[in-house]
C-alpha positions, 0 to 999 in steps of 0.5 A, a space after each residue: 492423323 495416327 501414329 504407326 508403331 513402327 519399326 523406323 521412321 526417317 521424316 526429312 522435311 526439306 528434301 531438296 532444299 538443306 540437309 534434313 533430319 532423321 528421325 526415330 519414333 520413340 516416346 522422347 524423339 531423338 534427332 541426327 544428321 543424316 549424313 551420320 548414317 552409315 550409308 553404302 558408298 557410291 563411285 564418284 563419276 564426275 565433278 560438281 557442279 550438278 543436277 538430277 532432274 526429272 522430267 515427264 515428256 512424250 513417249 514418241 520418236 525424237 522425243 528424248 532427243 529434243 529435250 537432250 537439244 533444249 538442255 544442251 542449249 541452256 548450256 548444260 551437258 547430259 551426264 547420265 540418264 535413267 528411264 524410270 517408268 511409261 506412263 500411258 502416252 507419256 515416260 518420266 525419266 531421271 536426267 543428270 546434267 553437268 552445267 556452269 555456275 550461272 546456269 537456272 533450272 527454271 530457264 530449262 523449265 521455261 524452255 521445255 514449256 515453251 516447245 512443248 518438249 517436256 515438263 521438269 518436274 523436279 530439279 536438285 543439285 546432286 553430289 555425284 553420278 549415281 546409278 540406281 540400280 548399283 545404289 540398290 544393291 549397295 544398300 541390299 549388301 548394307 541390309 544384309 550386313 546390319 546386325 538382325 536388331 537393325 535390320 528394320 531401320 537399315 530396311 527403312 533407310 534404304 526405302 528412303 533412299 532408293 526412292 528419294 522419299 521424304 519419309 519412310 518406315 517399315 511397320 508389322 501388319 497389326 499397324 500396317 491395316 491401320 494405314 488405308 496404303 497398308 490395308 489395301 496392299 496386304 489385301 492385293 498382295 502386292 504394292 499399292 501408291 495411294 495420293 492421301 492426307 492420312 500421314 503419321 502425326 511425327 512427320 505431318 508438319 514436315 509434309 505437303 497436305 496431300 502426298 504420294 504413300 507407297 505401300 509394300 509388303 514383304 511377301 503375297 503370302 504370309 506377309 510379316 511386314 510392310 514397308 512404306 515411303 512418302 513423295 509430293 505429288 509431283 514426284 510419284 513413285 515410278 515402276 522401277 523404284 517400287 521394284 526395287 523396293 520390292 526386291 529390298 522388302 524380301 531380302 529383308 524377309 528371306 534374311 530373317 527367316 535364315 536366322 530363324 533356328 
């Protein structure tokens, strides 16, 4: 284990189970709710009850629709739908779906298996219908508007977010080659998913022993900082997710260097 200097750390140990806990590494921890960061707003399509579900199916015609038919047969409706990333013969995609109150995601889990339609591979309850690509640019405004001393956390809050992680920081390069994810990106120029055990030691109790790390420097060129994030391995970061946390690490960059006299 190491322990990272970096410029903001957002550990959240139940993701998708109770409220998490931010916190900052700092020589005496300080612990906040989440919920009492300022964050971007996002327009509420519909009501509740909801859930945001993942699924992996096969990239071929009809596919989509048969997973579309099995959710409306377990009673629920598709709200929204997000297709994050084809990878090789299968696609991921983000599904949310209004459903009743009684309604079970394992009973859909068991239903896609049983057709051989799809794998859920996540499910959580949601509060409203978010748009990542305007959930992305609100958090770019949040960056842009956050006093230049918070710009990392507001850059690592939205790393968080953007991505759904269980943790995410923004670190300088120094700390950055001490992280294999980190060497390896700064090496490539670009970003780099690395499945590791190696966590910072703040966060390891919270974590599953072997997670998804995902490294991004702010620039192929030059790099000043690298911001990373951590999945479970059932979630790993999608084309798109790593995208826009690539555009969100070189807004960070190019607004530093306009307040550069």
């Amino acid at each position: 284990m190491y322990l990272p200097s970096v410029s903001a750390m957002f550990p959240f140990p139940d993701r998708f189970a109770t409220t998490p806990l931010a916190t900052t590494l700092e020589p005496t921890p300080c612990v906040r709710q989440c919920e009492t960061t300022a964050k971007p707003a996002s327009a509420t399509l519909v009501a509740m009850p909801l859930y945001r579900l993942r699924v992996e199916l096969p990239d071929r015609p009809g596919a989509l629709a048969h997973v579309a038919a099995l959710i409306a047969d377990s009673g629920a409706s598709v709200i929204s739908l997000d297709i994050h990333e084809l990878a090789g013969p299968t696609a991921i995609d983000e599904i949310v779906v209004d459903a009743p109150d009684a309604w079970v995601p394992a009973e859909l889990a068991s239903a896609l298996a049983a057709a051989e339609a799809a794998t859920l591979l996540s499910s959580a309850a949601a509060r409203d219908v978010r748009d990542p690509v305007v959930d992305a640019l609100e958090w770019a405004i949040a960056i842009a508007s956050a006093d230049p001393a918070d710009s990392d956390a507001a850059l690592g809050e939205a790393v968080l977010e953007v991505t759904s992680a269980l943790a995410a920081w923004v670190t300088d390069v120094r700390s950055a080659l001490g992280i294999d994810a980190g060497r390896l990106a700064l090496e490539r120029r670009g970003p780099v998913v690395l499945q590791t055990r190696e966590v910072p030691s703040s966060v390891a109790d919270h974590l599953p022993d072997a997670v998804w790390l995902l490294a991004v420097p702010d620039g192929r060129l030059d790099t000043e900082l690298v911001a990373f994030a951590i999945r479970p391995l059932a979630l790993h970061f999608t084309v798109s997710e790593i995208a826009r946390v690539e555009q969100l690490v070189r807004l960070r960059r190019l607004l530093s260097r306009q307040l550069v006299p």
